[in-house]
TINU-763181 format. One record per residue: x, y, z of N, C-alpha, C in turn. Coordinates in steps of 0.001 Angstrom, whole numbers, plus 500000, padded with zeros to 6 digits. Layout:
N
XYZXYZXYZ/...
***
This chain:
504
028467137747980811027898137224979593027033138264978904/026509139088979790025538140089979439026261140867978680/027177141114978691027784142527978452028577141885977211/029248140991977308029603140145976146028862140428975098/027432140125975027026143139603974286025743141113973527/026073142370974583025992143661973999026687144373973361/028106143622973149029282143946972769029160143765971328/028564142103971077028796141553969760027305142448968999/026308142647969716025156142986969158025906144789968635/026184145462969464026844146896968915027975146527967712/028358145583967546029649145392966385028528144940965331/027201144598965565026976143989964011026181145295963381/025335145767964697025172147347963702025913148123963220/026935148436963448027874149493963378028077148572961688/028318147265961213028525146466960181027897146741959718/026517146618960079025490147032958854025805148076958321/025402149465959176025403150982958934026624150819958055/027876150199958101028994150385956869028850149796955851/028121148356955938027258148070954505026150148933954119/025244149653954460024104150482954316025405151779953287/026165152220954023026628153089953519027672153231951859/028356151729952084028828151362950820027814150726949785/026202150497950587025131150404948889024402152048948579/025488152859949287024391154306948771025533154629947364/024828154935946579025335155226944949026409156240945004/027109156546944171028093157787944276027731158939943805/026982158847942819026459159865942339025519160312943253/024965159989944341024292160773945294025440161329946015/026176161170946468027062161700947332027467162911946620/027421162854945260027891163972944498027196164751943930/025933164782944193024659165739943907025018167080944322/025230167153945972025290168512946256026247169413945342/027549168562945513028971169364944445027811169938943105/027423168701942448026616168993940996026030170240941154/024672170319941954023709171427941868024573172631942346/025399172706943018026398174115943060027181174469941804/027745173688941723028360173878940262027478174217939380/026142173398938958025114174121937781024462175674937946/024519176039939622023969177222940026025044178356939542/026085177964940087027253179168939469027559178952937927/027335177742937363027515178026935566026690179031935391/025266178727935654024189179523935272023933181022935691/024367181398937118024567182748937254025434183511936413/026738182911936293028164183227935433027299183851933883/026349182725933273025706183393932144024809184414932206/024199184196933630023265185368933240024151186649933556/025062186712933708026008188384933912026612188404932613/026992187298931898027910187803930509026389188350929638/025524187730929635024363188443928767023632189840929279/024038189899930429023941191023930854024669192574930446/026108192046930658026637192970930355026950193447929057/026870192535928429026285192611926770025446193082926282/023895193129926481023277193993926738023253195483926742/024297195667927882024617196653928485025871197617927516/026460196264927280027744197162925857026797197553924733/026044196523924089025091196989922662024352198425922846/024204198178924281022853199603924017023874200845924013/024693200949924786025501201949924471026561202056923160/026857201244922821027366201102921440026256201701920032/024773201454920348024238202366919698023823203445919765/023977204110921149023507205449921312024953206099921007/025581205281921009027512205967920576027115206423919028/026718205197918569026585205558917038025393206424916352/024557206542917445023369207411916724023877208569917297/024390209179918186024798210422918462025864211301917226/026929210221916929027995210028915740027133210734914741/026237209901914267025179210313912742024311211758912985/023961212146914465023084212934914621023864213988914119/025243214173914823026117215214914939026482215607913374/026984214342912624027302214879911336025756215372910418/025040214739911082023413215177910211023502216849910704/023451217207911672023472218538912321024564219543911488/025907218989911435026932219991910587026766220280909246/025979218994908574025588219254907400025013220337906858/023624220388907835022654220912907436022670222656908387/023634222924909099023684223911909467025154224673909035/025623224441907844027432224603907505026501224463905850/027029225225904773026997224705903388028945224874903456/028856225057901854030474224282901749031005225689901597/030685226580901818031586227689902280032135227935903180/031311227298904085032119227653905712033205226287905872/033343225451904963033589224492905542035367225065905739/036041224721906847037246225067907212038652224453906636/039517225021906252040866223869906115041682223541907038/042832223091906713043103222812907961043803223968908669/044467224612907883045273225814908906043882226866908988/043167226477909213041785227697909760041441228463908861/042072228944907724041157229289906875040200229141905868/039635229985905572038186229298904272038943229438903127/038760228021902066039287227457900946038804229031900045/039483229323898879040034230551898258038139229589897044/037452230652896809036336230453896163036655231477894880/036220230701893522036581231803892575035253232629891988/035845233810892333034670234890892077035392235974891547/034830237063891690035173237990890575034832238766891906/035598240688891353035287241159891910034284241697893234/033185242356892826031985242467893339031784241101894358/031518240335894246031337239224894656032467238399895559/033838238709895630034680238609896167034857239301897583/034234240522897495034515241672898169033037241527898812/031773241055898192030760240543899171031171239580900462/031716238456900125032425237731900577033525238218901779/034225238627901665034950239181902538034461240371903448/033804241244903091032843241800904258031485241188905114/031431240060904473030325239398905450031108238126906363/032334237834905861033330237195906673033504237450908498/032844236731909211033181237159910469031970238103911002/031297238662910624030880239077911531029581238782911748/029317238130911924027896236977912504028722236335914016/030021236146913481031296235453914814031688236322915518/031932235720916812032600236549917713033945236632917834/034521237261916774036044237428916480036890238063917626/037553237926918246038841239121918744039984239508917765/040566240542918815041213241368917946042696240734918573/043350240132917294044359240228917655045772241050917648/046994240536919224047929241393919297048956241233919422/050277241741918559051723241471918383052013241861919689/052840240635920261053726240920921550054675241751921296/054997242662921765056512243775922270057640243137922311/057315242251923411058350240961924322059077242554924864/059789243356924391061440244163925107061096245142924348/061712246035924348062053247091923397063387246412922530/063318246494921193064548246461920924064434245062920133/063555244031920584063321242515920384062951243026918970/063483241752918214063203241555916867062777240011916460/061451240379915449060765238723915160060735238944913667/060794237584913364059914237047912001058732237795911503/058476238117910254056869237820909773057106237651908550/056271237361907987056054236483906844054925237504905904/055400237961905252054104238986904843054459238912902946/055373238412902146055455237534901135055667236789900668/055729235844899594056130234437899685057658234519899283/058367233995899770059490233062899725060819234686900239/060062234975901391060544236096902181060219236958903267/061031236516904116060357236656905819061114238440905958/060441239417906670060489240476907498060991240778908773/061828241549908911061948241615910463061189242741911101/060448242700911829060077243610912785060449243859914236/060790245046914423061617245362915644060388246691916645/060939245989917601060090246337918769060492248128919123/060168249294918715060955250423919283060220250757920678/058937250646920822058464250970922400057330250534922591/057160250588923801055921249495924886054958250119924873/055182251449925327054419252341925370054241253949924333/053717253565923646052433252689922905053368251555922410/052550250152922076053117249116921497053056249869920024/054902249795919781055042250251918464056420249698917839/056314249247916564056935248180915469057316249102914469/058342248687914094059240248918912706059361247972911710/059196247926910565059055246699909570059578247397908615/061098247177908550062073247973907319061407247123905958/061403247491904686061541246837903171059839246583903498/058770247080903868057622247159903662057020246722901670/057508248372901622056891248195900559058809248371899472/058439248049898313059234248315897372059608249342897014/061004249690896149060890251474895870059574251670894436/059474250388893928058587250474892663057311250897893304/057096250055894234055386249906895098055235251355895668/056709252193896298056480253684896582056497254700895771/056865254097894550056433255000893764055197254885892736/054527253643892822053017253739892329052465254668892993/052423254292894822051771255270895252051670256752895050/052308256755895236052813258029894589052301258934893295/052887258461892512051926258610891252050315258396891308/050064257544891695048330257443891946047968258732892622/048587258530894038048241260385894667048113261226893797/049072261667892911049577262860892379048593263110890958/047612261538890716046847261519889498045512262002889904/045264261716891629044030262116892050043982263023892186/045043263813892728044798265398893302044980265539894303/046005266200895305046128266837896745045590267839896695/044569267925898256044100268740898200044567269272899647/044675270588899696045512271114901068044920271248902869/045774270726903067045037270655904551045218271727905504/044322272142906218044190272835907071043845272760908398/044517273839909268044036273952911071042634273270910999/042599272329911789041398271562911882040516271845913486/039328271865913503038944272043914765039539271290916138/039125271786917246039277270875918573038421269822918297/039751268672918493039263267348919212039457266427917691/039568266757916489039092266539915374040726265428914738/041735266076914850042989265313914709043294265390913468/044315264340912629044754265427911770044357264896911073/042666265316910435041715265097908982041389266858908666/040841266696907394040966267799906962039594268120907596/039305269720907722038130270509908196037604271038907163/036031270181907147034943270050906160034666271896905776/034545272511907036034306274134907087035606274709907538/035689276178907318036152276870907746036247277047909412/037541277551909855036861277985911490036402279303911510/035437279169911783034809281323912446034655281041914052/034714282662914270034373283274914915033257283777915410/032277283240916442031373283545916522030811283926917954/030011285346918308029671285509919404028914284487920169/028586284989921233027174283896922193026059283957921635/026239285370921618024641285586920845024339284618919457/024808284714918401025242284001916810025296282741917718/025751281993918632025692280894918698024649280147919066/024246280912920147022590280622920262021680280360919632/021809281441918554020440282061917701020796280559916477/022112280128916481021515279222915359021981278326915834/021824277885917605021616276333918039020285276564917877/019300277553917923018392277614918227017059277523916982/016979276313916865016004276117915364015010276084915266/014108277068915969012819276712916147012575278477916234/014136279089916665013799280546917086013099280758917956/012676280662918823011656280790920280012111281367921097/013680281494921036014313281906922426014669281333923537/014214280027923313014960278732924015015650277808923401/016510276985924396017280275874923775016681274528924265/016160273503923496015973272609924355017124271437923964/017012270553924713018131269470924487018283268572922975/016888268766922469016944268152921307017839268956920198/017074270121920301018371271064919091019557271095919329/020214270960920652021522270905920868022262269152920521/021083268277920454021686266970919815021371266694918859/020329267787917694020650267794916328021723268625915797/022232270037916530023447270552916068024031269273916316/024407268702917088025704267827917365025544266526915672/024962266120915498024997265429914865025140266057913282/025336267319912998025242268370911111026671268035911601/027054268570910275028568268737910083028761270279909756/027741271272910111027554272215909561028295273197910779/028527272430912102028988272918913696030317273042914016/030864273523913235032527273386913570032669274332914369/032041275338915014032373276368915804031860275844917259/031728274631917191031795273580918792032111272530919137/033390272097919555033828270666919716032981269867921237/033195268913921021032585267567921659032749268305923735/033570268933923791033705269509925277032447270691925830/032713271390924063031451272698924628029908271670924045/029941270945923539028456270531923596027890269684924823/029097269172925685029134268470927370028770269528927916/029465270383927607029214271679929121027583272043929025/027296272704927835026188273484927202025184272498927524/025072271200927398023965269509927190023976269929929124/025239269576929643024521268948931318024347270699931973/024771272242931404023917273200931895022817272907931765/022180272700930919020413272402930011020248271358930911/020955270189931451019995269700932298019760269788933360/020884270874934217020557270987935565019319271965936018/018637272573934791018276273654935038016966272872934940/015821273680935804014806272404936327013487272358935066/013958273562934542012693274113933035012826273089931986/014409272523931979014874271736931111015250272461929675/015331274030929815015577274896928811016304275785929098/017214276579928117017926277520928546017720279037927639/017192280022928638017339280808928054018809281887927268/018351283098926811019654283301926273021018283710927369/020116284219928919021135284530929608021836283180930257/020819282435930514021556280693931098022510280735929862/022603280750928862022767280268928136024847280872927800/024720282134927857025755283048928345026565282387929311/025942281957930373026983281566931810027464280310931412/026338279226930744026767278228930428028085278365929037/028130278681928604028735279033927199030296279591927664/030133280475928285031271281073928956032279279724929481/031349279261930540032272278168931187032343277122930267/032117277020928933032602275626928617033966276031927538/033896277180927506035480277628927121036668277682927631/036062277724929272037570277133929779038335275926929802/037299275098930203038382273754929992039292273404929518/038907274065927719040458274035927204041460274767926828/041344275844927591042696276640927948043669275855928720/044754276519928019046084275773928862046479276883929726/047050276474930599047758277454931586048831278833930786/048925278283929438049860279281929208048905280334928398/047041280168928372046645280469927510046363280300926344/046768279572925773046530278649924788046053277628924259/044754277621923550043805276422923325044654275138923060/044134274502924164045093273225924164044950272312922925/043233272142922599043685271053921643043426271544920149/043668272980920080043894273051918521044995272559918121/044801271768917202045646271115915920046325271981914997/047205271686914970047527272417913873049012271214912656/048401271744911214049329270964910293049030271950909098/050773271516908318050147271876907386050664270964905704/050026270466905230050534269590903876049193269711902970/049750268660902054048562268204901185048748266453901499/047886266264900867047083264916900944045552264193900064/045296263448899816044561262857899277044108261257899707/042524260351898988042902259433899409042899258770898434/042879256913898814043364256147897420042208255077897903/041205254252897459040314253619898051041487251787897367/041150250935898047041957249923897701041063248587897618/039914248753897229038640247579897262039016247178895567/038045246607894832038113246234893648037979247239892792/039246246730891679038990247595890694039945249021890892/040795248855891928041800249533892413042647248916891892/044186249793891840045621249436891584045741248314891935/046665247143891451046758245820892413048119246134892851/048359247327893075050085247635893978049281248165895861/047691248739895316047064248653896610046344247968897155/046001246920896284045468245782896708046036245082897614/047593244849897052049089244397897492049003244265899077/049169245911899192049659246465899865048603246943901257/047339246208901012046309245807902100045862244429902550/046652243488901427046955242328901656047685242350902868/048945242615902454050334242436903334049516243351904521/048751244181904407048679244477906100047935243584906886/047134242965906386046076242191907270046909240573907405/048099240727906583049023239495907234049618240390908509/050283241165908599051355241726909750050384242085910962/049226242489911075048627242974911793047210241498912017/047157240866911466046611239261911728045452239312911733/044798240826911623042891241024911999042352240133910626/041329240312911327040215239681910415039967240771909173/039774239969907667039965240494906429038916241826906282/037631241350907275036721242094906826036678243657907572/037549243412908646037443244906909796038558245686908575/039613245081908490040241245885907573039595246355905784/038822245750905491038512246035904593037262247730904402/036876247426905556035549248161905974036189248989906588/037379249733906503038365250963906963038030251875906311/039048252835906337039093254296906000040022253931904588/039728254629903785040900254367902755042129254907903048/043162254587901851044619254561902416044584256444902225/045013257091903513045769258191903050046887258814902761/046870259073901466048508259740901270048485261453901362/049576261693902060050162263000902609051497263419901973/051759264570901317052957265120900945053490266787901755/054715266471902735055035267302902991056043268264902581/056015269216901881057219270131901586058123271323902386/058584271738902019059845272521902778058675273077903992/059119272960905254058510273495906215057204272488906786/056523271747906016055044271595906222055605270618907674/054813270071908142054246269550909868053212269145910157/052586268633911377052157268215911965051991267971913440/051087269095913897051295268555915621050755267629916138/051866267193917207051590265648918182049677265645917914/048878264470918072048200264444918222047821262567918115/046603262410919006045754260769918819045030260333917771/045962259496916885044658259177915767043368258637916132/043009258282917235041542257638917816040826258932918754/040365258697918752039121259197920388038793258347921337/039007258899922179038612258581923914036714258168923371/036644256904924046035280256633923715034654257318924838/033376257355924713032426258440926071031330257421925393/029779257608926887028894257865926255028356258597925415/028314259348925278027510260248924302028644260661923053/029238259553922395029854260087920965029452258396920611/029810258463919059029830257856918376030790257557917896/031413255835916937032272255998916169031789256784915006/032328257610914111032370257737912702032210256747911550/032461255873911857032915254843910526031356253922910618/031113253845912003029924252458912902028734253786912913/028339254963912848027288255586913028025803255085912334/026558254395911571024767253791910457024380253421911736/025097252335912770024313251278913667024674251936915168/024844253475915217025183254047916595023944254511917291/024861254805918441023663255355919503023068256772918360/021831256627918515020972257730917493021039259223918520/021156259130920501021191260470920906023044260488921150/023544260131920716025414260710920802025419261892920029/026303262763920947026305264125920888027398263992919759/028435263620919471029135263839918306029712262369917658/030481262485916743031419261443915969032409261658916908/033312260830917044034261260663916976035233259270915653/036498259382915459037549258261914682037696257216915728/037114256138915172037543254979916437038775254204915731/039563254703915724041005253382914929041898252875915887/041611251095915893042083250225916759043706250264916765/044519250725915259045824250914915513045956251589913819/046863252216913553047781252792912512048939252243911861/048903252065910577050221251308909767050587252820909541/051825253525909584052137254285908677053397253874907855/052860254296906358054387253802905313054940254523905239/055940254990905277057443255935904754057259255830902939/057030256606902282057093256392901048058266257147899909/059000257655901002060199258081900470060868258509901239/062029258913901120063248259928902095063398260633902473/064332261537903687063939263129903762065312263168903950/065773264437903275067666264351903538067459265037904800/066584266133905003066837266370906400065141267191907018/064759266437908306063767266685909306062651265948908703/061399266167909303060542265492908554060344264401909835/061028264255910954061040262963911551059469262651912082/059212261716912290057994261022913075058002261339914366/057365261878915302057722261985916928056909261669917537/057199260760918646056229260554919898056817261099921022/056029262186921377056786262478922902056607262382923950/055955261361924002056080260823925527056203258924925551/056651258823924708056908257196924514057835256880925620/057414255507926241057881254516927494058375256050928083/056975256943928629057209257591930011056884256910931204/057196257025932137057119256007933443055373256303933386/054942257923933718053545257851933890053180258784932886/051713258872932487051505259842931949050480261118932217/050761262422931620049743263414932402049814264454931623/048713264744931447048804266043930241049146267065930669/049250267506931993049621268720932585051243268892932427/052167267482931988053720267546932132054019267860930324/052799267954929549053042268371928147053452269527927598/053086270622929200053321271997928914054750272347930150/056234272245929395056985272386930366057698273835930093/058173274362930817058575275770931380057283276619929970/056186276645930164055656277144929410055582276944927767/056171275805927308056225275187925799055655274158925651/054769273803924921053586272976924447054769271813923905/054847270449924345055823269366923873054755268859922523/053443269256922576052897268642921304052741269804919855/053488270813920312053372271752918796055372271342918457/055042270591917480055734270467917042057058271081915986/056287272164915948057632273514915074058286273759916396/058346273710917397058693274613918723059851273281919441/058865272233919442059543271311920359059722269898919216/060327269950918906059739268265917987061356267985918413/062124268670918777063817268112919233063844267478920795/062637268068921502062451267354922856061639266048922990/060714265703922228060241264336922111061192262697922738/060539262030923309061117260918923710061493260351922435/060737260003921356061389259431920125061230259901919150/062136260055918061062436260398916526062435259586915526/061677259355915214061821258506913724062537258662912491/063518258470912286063799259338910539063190258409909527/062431259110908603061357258517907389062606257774906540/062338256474906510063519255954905235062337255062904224/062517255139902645061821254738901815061100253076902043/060179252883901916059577251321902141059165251220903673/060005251921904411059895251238906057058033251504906520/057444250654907113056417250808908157056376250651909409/055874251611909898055369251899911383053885251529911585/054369250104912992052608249562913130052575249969914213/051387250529915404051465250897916192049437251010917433/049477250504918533047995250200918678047630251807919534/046640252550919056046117253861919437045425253188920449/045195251867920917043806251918921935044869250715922692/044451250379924025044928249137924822043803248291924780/044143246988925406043664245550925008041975245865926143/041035245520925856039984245505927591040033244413928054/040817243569927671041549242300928708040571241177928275/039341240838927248038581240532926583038959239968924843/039919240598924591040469240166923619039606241324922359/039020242061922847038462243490922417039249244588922747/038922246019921803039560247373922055039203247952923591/040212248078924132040189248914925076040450250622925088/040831251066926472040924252223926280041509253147925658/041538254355924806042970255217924021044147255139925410/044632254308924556046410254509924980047028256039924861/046738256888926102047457258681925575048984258522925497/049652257074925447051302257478925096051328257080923934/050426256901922671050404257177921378050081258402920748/050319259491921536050431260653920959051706260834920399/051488261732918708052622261922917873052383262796916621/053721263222915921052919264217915311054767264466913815/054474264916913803055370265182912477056195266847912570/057626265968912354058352267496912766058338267991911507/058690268956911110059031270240910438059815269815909024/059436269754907802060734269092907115061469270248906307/063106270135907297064009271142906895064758271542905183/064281270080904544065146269593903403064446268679902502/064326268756901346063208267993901201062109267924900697/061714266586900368059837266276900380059500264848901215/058755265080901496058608263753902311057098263341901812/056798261617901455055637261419901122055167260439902275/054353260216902884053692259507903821052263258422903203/052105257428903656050634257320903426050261256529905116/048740256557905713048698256615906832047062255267906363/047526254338907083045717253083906885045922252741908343/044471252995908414043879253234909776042497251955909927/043019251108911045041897250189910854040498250153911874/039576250411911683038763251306912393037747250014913086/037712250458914089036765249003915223035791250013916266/034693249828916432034270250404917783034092249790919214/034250250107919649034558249617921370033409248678921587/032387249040921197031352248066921194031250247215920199/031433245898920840031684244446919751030114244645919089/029281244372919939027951243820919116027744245464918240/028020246750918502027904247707917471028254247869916512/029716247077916169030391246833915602029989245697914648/029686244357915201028900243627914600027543244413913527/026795244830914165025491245143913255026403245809912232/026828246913912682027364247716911687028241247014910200/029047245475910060029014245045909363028118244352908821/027185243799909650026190243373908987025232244327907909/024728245390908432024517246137907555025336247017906454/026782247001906781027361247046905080027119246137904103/027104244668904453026462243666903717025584243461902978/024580243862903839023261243814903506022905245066902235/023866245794902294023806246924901456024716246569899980/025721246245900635025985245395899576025299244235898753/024991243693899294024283242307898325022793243155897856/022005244235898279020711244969897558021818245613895935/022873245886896455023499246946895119024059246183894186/024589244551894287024790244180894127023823243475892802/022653243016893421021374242423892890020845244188891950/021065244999892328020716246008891141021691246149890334/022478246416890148024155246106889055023495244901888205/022985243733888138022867242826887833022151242777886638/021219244405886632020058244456885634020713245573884496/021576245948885302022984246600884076023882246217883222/023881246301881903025097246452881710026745246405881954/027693245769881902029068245940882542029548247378881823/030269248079882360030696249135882284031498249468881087/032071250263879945032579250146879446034301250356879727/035157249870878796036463250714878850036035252242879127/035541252679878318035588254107878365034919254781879836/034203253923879978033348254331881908034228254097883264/035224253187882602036349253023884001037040253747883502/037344254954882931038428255540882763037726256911883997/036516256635884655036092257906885097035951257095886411/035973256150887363036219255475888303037141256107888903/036957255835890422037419256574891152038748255617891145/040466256295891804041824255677891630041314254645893002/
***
């Protein structure tokens, strides 16, 4: 009965507890679900406002950087520099003077390189584009030196302006030019002069010594042609080995002596006298010049791709006329750079103790400006030699660079035909996208003309090995320009009758 009695008493709780449980509300049962669910709505928002946040702020430093940058180009660019699209600066209309300001201050504040026509082969022929609505072929003749042929250059009309312009200025005749000097004309005569005479007027003070300074003010007169760039090396490092730091007249003897050998050749013969013989003149091609030479310095700074202003700031164009017999021996239109020389062209902004000038020209256009029925040829003689060595120039005792003797043994011959140009680089690349070293397998020289006249003109584009020397040095043509410029201004324009006395 007992157990009975505990049986029914456990069945009515267990009843209750299931009535207790069906009066608890539903919505309590569903609280917990609720407050989870409101916790993750509410986290969910606080990350979208977050990352929003996070987009805006960078969305405005996107856009204030945007404004800074164009605020910055504005104000450091006026509308000259501003670029087009194929890279060059929009054509500004100016006039002479002012044109030609312009174009020599072009670039060189920038760090320009020099650019260079691929070879690709010997023999390879390309495109260029050097007038409108008529492409050029240029053909590859050798590697060594990189050197180009560009037949129909100029016109027979355009070779014979030149021409005539020469012939209005005046040739004036060229002569044996000193060692080392190449083929420009010689300002002096060459003499002959003892040790003694050489001394006595390195010697400017008269004392009876030499010190190093007078020997690097001779170097710098033009008054010294009776010493090339080798005897002022020898004579400069005697003077400094000697412990006085002076040389008397007998040092002076031993030293002097030995700096004459060097350039003997084995056969006896001063190796690097030059020798030519023509006339020639020059033609300047800036404003206010022919516009057949204007032309015709245009079209070079298309074929050759440099910058307007290195070419402009050249040597003027030279024209050369050779007649029955006249020549030219092999020789480098550049110089071997050294410490102690200078370019010629860059000396305003050169080393002030360089013992001499030297021609720094990064490469040579030469034009053919007429025909030769017979000789006259162009020669390089040692073009695409495997190696090169100046000692293999003198074979069974014959100089391969005097050209009356040997100009039939040369590796290449050119025959001069009317219009054609020869582009060609006197220096190699310094792997910098700057002039490197003289290339010596651009030695060349002009044979003998058997038949004939032959007219030449030779533009030489002149760079110095040193970029930033090079730099100042245009900068200060500039600067010289725009003072001469601003004085012209308080003048008068010139009359007809005053440009009739302007230089061609």
């Amino acid at each position: 009965m007992e157990e009975e009695a505990q049986e029914d008493l456990m069945e009515e709780e267990e009843e209750e507890e299931e009535h207790d449980e069906d009066n608890v509300p539903s919505s309590a049962l569903k609280a917990p679900f609720r407050a989870s669910t409101r916790m993750q709505i509410q986290r969910s928002n606080v990350c979208s406002r977050a990352y929003f946040v996070v987009v805006m702020v960078f969305f405005h430093v996107y856009i204030v950087n945007v404004i800074g940058l164009l605020l910055y180009v504005h104000y450091n660019n006026g509308p000259g520099d501003v670029v087009s699209g194929d890279g060059a600066k929009p054509e500004v209309s100016t006039s002479g003077a002012s044109r030609e300001e312009l174009h020599m201050e072009e670039d060189y504040s920038q760090s320009f390189s020099l650019p260079r026509i691929e070879g690709i082969r010997v023999g390879h022929v390309q495109q260029v584009s050097l007038v409108p609505d008529r492409t050029h072929e240029m053909r590859t003749l050798s590697l060594k030196p990189l050197l180009f042929e560009v037949p129909g250059f100029l016109s027979e009309e355009e070779c014979r302006v030149v021409v005539q312009l020469a012939q209005l200025k005046g040739l004036m005749e060229s002569r044996t030019t000193a060692p080392g000097r190449g083929p420009e004309e010689s300002s002096q005569p060459l003499l002959s002069f003892s040790t003694e005479e050489v001394f006595s007027l390195l010697d400017l003070n008269q004392d009876g010594l030499l010190q190093k300074q007078e020997i690097v003010s001779h170097s710098r007169s033009r008054d010294g042609t009776w010493l090339n760039p080798d005897n002022l090396r020898h004579i400069l490092s005697g003077l400094e080995a000697r412990p006085t730091g002076l040389l008397t007249l007998d040092d002076f003897r031993h030293v002097y002596d030995q700096s004459q050998r060097p350039g003997q050749q084995r056969s006896g013969k001063p190796r690097s006298h030059f020798k030519q013989r023509n006339k020639h003149t020059r033609l300047h091609q800036g404003p206010g010049s022919h516009h057949v030479l204007q032309t015709l310095r245009n079209r070079l700074i298309s074929l050759t791709r440099l910058p307007s202003s290195l070419v402009e700031l050249s040597e003027p164009l030279q024209v050369i006329r050779y007649e029955h017999g006249d020549f030219g021996d092999a020789h480098h239109d550049s110089g071997a750079s050294r410490s102690e020389t200078t370019c010629a062209h860059s000396r305003l902004a050169g080393n002030s103790s360089a013992l001499t000038e030297v021609s720094c020209r990064y490469l040579t256009v030469l034009f053919y400006l007429s025909s030769v029925e017979e000789g006259g040829e162009t020669t390089f003689p040692v073009a695409d030699n495997r190696t090169y060595e100046e000692q293999a120039l003198v074979q069974d005792g014959v100089d391969l660079t005097d050209t009356q003797q040997t100009c039939d043994r040369g590796n290449m011959r050119i025959k001069p035909a009317a219009g054609t140009a020869l582009l060609w680089y006197n220096h190699l690349s310094d792997g910098r996208g700057w002039m490197g070293e003289l290339d010596e397998y651009s030695l060349h020289g002009d044979c003998p003309v058997s038949r004939g006249m032959k007219w030449t003109a030779n533009s030489w584009v002149n760079v110095d090995p040193d970029h930033q020397q090079q730099a100042r040095y245009q900068r200060q043509v500039a600067q010289r320009h725009r003072a001469k410029s601003g004085m012209e201004e308080h003048y008068q324009p010139l009359s007809h009758s005053d440009l009739l006395h302007q230089d061609l």
